[in-house]
N, C-alpha and C positions, 0 to 999 in steps of 0.2 A: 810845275804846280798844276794840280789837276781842277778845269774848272768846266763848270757846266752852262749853259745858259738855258732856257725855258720858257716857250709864250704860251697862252691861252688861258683859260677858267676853269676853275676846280671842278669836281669831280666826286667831291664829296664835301662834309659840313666838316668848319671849323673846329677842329676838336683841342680841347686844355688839355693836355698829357701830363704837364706837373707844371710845379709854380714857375710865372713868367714864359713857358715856353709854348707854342703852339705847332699845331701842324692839318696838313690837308693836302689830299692827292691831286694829283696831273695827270693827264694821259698825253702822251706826245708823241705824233709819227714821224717818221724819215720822208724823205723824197721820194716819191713811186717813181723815179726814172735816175736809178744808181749808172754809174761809171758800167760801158760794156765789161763783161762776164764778174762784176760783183753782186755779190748779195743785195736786194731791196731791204731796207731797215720796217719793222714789222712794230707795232704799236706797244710802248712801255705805259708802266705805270709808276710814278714815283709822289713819291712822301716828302711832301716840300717841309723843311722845322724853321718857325719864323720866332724872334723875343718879341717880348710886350710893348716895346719901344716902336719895331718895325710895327707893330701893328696897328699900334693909335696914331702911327704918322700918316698910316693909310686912311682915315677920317671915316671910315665905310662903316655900315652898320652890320652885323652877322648876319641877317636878313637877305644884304646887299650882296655878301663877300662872294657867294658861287654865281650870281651873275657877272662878275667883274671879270676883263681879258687883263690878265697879269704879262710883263716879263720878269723874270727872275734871274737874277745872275749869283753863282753858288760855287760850290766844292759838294761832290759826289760823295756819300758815306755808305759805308758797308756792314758795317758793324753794330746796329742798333737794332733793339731786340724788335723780334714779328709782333706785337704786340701795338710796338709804340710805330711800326713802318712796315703797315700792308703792303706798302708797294714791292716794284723789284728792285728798285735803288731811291735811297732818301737822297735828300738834299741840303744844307745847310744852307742858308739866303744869307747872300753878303748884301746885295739890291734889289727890292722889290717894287715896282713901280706899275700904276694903271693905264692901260695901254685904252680902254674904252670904259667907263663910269658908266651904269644906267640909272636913269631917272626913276623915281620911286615914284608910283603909280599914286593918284588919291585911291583910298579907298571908301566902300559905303557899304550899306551894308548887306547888299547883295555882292557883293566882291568875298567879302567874306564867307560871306556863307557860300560861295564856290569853291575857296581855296581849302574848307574847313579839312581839318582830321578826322572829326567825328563823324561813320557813316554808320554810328546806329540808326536812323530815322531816313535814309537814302532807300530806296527800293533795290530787290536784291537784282543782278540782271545777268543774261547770258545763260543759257540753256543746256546741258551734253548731259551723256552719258557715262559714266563710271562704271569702273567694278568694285561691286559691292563692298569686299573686303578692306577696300582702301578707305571706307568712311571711316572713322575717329568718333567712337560713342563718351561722353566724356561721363562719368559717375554719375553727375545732378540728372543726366537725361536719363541712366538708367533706374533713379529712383522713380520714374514718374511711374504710375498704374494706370496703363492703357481702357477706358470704356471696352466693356467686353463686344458690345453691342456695333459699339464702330468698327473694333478690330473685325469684325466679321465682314461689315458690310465693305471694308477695305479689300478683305483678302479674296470677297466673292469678285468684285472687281477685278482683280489679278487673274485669276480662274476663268473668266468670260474674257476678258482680252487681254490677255498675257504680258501686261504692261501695268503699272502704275497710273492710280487716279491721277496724281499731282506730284509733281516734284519733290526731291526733300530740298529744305534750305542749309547750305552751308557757309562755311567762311573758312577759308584758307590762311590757316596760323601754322608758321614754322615750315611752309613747302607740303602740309599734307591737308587733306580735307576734312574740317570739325564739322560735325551737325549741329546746327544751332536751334532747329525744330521740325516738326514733324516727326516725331519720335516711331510714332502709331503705324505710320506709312510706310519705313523702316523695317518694325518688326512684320508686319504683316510680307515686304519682299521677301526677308528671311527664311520667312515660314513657308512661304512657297516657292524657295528655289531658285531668284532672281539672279543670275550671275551680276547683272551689271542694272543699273538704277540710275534712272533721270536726275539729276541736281542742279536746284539753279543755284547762283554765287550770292553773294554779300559783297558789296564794295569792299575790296582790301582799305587798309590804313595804312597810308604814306610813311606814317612813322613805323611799321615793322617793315619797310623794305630800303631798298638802297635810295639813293638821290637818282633821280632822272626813271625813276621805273615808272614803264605807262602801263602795264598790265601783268598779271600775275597767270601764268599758264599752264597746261600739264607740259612735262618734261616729255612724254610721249610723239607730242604735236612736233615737237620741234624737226625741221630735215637736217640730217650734218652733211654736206659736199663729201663724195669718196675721198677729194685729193687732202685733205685735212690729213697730218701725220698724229699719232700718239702724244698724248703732253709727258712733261715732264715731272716724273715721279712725287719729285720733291716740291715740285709746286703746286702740284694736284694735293698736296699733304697739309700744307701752308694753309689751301683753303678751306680745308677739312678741318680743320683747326680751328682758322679763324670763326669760319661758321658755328663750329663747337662752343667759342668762346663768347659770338657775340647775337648768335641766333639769324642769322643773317648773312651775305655776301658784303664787299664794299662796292659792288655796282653790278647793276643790270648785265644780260648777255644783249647782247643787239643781233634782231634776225631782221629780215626782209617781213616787210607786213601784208602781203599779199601770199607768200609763199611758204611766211616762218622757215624759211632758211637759214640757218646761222651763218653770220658773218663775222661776230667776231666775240670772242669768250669762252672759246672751246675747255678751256681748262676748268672754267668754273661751271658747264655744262658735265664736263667729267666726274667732277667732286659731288656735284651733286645726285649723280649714278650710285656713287658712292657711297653717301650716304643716306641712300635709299629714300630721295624727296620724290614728292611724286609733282608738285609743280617749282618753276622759277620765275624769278621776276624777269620782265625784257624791257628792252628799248625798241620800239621799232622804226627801222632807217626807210 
């Protein structure tokens, strides 16, 4: 009989897949000091699928469930569509038990208004340069009719110091960069040739990226290590996919935050070459 077992906290949100059943990823590593001249085991991702029963025994709140250190004791499944098991191996849970509970904070209402999603009224922050081409002009910004009078005093500006009065402001939807305003600052680089153009950000929204992502980046930035091998065709494809499907990864890359070195997500670093994003979300370690 083939059985699996599994400790730590998910990795992603609760999801209802169909009536009574649930599921949510793990990521789980081997021992960094294998048996002399074996293979070290390199980090999975698996799709834990729990019933309705397992899960009101666990008394948690959804809220609660990805800070909770699970063990999981199961049978390994192969056969369940990419769809309903992003990972590389599901799991069916025969026992699921809480290995550490956290305590649920009070909250007030400066709590909240920390934890909020909403970053309309957040100040936009962080600074760089782009190339041009890569802004995202969306139809409502190209209805607007620029002040003839501005546009000029704008583009004289450019002409006297080959740069940009101000910023444009954008926000980054879907891995590319939207302009949310400055439309006028925009057309005037156009007009005069700007290869690349200062932008400042918009707080991303929690809810268009994975769980655990602390920041939204250009894919550019990131270093890859030489000794990194090629991923795997078919899994590079999976995520290509899935992002297709869900506008999003199921979790951050994690780089080093000093060096944005990637350490570990190379494959979903690749998918999104691929699919010609120009940022990803990270974790940084």
């Amino acid at each position: 009989m083939h059985t699996i077992k599994l400790t730590g906290k998910p990795v992603s949100k609760l999801r209802d897949i169909k009536g009574g059943i649930y599921a949510f990823d793990m990521e789980e590593a081997g021992s960094a000091a294998a048996p002399k001249g074996l293979y070290t085991s390199s980090k999975i991702l698996y799709t834990v699928f729990i019933n309705k029963k397992q899960l009101q025994k666990l008394g948690l709140a959804r809220e609660q469930f990805f800070k909770t250190k699970f063990l999981i004791q199961g049978e390994p499944v192969l056969d369940v569509p990419l769809n309903l098991c992003p990972g590389e191996i599901g799991v069916t849970t025969f026992q699921i038990s809480p290995i550490q509970q956290p305590t649920a904070p009070k909250e007030n209402a400066e709590t909240k208004a920390a934890v909020s999603n909403d970053t309309k009224n957040q100040e936009p922050v962080l600074e760089e340069h782009i190339h041009i081409d890569r802004v995202i002009i969306l139809e409502k910004a190209k209805e607007q009719v620029p002040n003839p009078k501005k546009q000029k005093t704008l583009e004289t500006y450019i002409e006297e110091h080959g740069k940009m009065k101000q910023p444009l402001i954008i926000t980054v939807k879907n891995g590319r960069a939207v302009l949310t305003s400055r439309y006028g600052d925009y057309l005037a680089a156009q007009k005069l040739g700007l290869d690349k153009v200062l932008v400042k950000y918009q707080p991303f929204s929690v809810k268009d990226y994975p769980d655990k992502t602390d920041d939204v980046i250009l894919l550019s930035k990131i270093n890859i290590p030489e000794h990194l091998t090629p991923s795997n065709p078919l899994k590079i494809k999976q995520k290509v996919d899935y992002y297709k499907e869900n506008n999003k990864f199921i979790k951050p890359i994690e780089v080093d935050k000093e060096t944005l070195t990637l350490k570990d997500g190379y494959t979903t670093y690749t998918a999104s070459k691929e699919l010609n994003l120009d940022y990803i979300p990270v974790t940084y370690i």
